[in-house]
C-alpha positions in Angstrom: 0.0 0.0 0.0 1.7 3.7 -0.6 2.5 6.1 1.9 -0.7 7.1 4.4 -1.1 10.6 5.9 -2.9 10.6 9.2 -3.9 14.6 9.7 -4.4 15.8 13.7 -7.3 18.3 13.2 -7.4 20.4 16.1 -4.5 22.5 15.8 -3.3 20.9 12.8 -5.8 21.4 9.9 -8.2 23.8 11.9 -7.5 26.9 14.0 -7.9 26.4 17.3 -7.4 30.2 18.3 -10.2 31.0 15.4 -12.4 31.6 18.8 -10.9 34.6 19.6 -12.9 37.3 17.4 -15.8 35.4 19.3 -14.7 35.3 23.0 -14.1 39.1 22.4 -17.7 39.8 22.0 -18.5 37.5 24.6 -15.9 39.1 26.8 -17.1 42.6 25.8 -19.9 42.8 28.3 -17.8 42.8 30.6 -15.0 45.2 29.7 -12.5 42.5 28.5 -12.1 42.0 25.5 -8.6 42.4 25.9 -8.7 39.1 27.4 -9.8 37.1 24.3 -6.4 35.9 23.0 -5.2 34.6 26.6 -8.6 32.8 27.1 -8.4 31.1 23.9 -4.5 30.0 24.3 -5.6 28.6 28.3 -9.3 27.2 26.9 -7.1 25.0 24.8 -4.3 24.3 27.1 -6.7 22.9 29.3 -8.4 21.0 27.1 -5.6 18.8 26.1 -4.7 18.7 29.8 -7.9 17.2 31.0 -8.1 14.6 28.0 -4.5 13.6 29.2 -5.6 13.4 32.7 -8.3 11.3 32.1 -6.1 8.8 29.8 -4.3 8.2 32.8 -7.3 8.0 34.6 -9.2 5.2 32.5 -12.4 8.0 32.2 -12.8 8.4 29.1 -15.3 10.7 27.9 -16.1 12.7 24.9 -13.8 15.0 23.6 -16.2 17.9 23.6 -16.9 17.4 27.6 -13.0 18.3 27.6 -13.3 21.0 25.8 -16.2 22.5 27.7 -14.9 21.4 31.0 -11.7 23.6 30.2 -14.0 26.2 28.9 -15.9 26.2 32.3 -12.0 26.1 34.1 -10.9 28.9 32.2 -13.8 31.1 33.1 -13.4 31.2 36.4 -9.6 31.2 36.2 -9.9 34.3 34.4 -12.7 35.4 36.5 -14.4 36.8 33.2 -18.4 35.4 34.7 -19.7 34.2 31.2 -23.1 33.1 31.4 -24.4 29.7 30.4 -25.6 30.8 27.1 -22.8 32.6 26.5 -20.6 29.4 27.1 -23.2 27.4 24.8 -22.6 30.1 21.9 -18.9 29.6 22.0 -19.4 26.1 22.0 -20.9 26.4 19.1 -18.5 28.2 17.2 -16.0 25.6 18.4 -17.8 23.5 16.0 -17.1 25.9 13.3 -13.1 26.6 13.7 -11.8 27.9 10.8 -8.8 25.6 8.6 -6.0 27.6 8.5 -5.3 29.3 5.1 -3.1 26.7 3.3 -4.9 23.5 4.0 -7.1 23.4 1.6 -5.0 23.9 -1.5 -1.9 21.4 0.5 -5.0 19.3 0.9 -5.4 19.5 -3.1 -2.4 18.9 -4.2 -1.8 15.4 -2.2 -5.3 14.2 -3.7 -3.8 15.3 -7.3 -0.8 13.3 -6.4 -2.5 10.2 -5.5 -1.6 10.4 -1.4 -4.3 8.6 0.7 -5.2 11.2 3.4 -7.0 10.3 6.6 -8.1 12.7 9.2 -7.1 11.4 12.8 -8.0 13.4 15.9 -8.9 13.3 19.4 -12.4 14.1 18.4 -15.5 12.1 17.7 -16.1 11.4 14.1 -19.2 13.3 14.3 -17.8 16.4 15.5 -14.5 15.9 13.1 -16.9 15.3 10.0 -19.2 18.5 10.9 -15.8 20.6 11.5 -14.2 19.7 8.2 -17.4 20.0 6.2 -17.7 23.5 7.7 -14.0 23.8 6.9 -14.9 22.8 3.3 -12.0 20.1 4.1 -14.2 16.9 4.0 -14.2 15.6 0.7 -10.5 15.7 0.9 -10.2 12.9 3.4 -10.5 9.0 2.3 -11.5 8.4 5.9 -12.1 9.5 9.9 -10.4 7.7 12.7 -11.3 8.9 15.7 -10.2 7.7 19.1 -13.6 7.5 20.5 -13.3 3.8 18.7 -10.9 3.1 21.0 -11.9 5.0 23.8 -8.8 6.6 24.2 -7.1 9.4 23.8 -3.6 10.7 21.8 -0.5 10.2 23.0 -1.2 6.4 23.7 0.1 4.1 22.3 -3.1 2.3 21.4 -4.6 4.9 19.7 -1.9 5.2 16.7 -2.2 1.3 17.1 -5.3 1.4 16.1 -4.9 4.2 13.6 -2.8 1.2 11.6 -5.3 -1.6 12.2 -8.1 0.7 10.5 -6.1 1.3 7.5 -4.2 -1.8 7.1 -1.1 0.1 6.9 2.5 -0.9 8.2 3.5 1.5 10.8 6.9 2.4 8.2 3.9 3.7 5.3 2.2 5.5 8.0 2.8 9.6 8.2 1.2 11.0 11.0 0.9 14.8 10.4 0.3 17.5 13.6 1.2 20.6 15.2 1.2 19.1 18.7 4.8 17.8 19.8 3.1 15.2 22.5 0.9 14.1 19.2 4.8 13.6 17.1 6.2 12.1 19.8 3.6 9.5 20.3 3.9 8.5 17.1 7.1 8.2 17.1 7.4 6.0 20.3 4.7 3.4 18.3 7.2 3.4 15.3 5.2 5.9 12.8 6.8 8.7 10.6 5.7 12.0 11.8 6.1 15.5 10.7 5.8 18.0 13.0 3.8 21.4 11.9 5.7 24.1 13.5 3.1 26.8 13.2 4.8 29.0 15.9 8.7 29.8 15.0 9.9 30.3 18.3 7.9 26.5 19.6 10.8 24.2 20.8 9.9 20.4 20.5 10.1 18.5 23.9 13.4 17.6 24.1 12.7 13.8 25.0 15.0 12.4 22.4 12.6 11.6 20.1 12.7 14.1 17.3 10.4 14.1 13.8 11.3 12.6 10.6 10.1 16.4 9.3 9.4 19.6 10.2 8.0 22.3 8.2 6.0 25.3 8.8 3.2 25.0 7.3 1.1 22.2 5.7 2.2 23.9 2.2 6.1 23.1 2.8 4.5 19.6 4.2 3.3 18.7 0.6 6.8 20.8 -1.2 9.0 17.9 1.5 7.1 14.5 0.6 5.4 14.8 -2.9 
């Protein structure tokens, strides 16, 4: 079988700090709007946080009670009293993340080259298919493996286990493609390829001795490195 990417979404394909032109208005009532880009960049933070906390934990639950548990957490971190309906609003537009400018057209270019491309997240499928199609990213993805089928979540090792068994791939034709360094390093540590998406210049990777096979910038030089 030829080479397999496996996308991350969150982060990876789709903007995670797309939320901010929203949490401003939502902030605004209160005088702090300034406050949108910090809630956004601890919102996510703690989102990833609690889904690796309940990994260890055995709890697994849906992705989306992570990410409005953290929303919940950040709000009264911040101390910035959103009401219910303001937290069910931004909930919503969770759902509708904008992909980040390249994606589509890098997205393009492996389907004109023949590369199978999976979308692979943390996510349900049902939430990952209504984000890409909102995205206009669905119909570039031969499949959706999510880790609710295993009931687990990214980095273990099961998950990117499984990620193999759906596809029928061996782990050296397996690319898995993110901007989260845990997410690279995972797949590393269960014998994938991974390229990292460095999306912030100044990120340094975890320095656990376990590097990428590739880093590039954007998912643009991703495509310009392995087609």
């Amino acid at each position: 079988m030829a080479m397999v990417l496996a996308f991350d979404v969150y982060g990876t394909l789709i903007d995670t700090h797309g939320v901010v032109t929203e949490l401003e208005q939502r902030l605004a009532a209160q005088g702090q709007s300034e406050l949108a880009p910090e809630f956004s960049r601890r919102w996510r933070d703690k989102q990833l946080e609690y889904s690796f906390r309940r990994g260890l934990m055995g709890a697994y639950v849906d992705f989306s009670q992570c990410t409005r548990e953290a929303l919940d957490y950040t709000d009264r971190a911040l101390r910035t009293r959103l009401g219910e309906a303001d937290k069910d609003h931004l909930m919503d537009a969770y759902a509708r993340l904008p992909a980040f400018p390249e994606a589509e057209a890098a997205l393009a270019r492996l389907a004109e080259a023949g590369v199978t491309c999976v979308a692979f997240s943390n996510g349900s499928r049902d939430a990952v298919e209504g984000l890409l199609g909102e995205a206009g990213l669905l119909e570039r993805f031969d499949d959706i493996v999510s880790v609710e089928e295993v009931k687990r979540f990214k980095p273990d090792p099961a998950v990117y286990a499984h990620l193999r068994h759906r596809l029928e791939v061996e782990p050296g034709d397996t690319w898995l493609i993110s901007s989260n360094a845990f997410d690279v390093i995972g797949a590393r540590h269960a014998g994938l390829h991974a390229a990292w998406v460095r999306r912030l210049p100044e990120a340094p990777f975890d320095p656990w001795g376990i590097e990428p096979d590739l880093t590039v910038a954007d998912l643009a030089g991703l495509v310009d490195a392995l087609v």
